[in-house]
N, C-alpha and C positions, 0 to 999 in steps of 0.2 A: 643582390651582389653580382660583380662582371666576374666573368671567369677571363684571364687572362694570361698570355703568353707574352712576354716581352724578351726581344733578341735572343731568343735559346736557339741555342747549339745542341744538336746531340749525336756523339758516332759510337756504335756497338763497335768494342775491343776488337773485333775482328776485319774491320772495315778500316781503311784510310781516310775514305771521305765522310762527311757528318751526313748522317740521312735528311736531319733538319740543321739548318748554319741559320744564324743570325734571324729568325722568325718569329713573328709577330703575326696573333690571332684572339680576336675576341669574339666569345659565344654569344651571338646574340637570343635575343625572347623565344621563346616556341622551340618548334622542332624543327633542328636544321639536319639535313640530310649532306652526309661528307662522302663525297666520290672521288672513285683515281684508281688506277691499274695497282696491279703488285706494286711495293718495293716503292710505289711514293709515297708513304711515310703518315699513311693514316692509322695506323696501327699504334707507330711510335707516337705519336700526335698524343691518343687517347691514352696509352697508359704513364705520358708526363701527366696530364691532366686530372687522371687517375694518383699519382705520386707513388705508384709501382717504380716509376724510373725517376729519373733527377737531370736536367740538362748540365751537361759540363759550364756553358756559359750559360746566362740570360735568368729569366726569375718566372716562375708560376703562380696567381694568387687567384683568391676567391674574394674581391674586395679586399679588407687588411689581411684575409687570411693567406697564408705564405702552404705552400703545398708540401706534406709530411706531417705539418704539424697534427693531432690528435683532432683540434673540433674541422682544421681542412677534412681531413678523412673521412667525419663525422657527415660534412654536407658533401660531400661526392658518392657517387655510388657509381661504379665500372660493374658491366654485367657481359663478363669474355663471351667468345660464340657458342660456346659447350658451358653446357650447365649439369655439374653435376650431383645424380642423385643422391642422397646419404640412403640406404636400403633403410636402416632402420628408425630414422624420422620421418615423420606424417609430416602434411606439407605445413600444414599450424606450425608446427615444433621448428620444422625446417627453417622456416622465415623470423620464427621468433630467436631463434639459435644465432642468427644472421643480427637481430636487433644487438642482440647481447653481444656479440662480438665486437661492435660498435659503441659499445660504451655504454647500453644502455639497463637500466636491473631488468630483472627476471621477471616480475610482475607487470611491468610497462610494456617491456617485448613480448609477452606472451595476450595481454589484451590489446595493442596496436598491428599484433599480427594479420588478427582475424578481419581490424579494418583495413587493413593493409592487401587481406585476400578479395573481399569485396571491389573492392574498386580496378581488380584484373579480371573480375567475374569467375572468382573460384572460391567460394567460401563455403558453395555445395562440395570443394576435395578437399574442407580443412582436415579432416578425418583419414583421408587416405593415405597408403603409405608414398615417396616420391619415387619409388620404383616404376610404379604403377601409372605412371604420368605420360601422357604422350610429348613429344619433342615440341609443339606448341605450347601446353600447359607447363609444361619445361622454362619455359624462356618468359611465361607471365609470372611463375612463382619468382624467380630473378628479379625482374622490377615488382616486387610485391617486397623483394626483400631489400629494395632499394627505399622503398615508399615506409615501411616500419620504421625505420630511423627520420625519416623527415629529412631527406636528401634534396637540397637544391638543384643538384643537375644531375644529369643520367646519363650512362656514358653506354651506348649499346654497339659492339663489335660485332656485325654481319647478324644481327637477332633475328632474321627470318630466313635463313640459309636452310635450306631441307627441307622446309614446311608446303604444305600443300596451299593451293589459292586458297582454303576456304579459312587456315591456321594464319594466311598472312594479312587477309584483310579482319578478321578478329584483332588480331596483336599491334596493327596500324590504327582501329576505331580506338584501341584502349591508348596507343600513346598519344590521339588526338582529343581523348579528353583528359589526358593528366598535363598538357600543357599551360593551361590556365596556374599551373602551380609551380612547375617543375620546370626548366629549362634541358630540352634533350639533343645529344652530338650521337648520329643514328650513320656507323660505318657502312657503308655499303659495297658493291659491286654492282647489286642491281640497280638500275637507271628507276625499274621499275616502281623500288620501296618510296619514290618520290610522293605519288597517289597524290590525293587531293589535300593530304594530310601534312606536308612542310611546309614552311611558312619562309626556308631558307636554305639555302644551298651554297656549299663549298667547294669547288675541286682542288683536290691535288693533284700535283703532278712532276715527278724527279724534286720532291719535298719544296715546293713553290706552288703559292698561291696561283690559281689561275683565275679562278671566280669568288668571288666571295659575296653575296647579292642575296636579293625575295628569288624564292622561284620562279614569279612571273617574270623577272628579269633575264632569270636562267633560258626557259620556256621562249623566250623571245628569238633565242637562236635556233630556236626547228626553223630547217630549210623548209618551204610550199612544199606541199604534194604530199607529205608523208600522214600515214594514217596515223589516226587518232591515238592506236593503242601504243604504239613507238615513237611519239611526240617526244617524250623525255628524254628517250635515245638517242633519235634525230639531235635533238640540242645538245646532246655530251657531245658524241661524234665530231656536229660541227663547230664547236668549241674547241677539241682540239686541235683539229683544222685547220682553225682560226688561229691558231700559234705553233702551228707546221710539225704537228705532233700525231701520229699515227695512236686508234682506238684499243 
């Protein structure tokens, strides 16, 4: 099923102008990586997506499914940038509590948990408490608690912010093999979460489309010269550039 935006509007009560007016976006296969400075409207993006908010104009679906309704909610899973711990659930409990919240019994959520902890390579913490997690293990328990329900797309807001290189490329190898199954919209800032690991690229920008494309497309805009490690940069940069917009 497409996740899709058609014509929405949306402006926060304190704002005159709409952050999104009249937009249109479809999630495509794999993991697409969404880029853009503050305040263009990738935030708002994910949580209509999410159906935390609601566009004044326009419609959000999941295929027939319309965004609010109980089984939308069901196949979405938003996982914000802070992930917080309950002290006193183990991370098993944690993720299965997340199932249940979702509509699902007790029994189901508590044995999809533990497959659910496997496939983020933590099923050696089902036991531990999520106190005790570090801010990487943090943020795979979250898409673990996305994955117990059997979520169609993934919605991750700045999910590697904090984390050390060795916590970012763990949590990039893990969202590059859940894409086979799962459709991921991966907020960013860094140019750099791009890796080897997206198969597609968005930018925003003053809540308008700039790019919408594979990353080799993206990737196409590094200027010559620039090293390898800041190739991804290079192409934001000259991207914006390219529509006389400052980085």
């Amino acid at each position: 099923m497409n996740l899709v935006m058609e014509s929405c509007t949306y402006r926060y009560a304190r704002r005159r102008n709409p952050v999104l007016e009249d937009f249109n976006y479809r999630l495509p296969e794999g993991l697409t990586v969404l880029l853009g400075p503050n305040g263009a409207g990738k935030s708002t993006l994910l949580k209509l997506a999410a159906s935390v908010i609601f566009p004044q104009e326009g419609a959000v679906t999941l295929g027939r499914l319309k965004a609010g309704t109980k089984t939308y909610r069901k196949s979405i899973a938003w996982m914000p940038q802070d992930i917080i711990p309950i002290p006193s659930l183990k991370v098993r409990e944690y993720v299965a509590y997340i199932g249940w919240l979702k509509g699902m019994n007790r029994n189901d959520a508590w044995q999809q948990a533990l497959r659910a902890l496997e496939r983020v390579k933590l099923r050696d913490k089902a036991e531990v408490k999520t106190s005790q997690l570090s801010g990487g293990q943090l943020r795979r328990v979250g898409v673990a608690g996305a994955l117990v329900h059997n979520a169609q797309v993934l919605l991750l807001d700045e999910p590697t912010a904090g984390l050390d290189p060795h916590q970012r490329r763990v949590f990039r190898e893990i969202l590059g093999d859940l894409t086979q199954d799962v459709k991921v919209l991966l907020s960013t800032h860094d140019v750099a979460d791009l890796a080897e690991e997206a198969s597609h690229v968005t930018v925003l920008h003053g809540g308008r489309i700039l790019h919408d494309d594979t990353a080799f497309a993206f990737m196409r805009h590094t200027p010559p010269g620039i090293a390898a490690g800041r190739a991804a940069e290079g192409a934001y940069t000259a991207l914006l550039g390219e529509h006389g917009l400052d980085y």
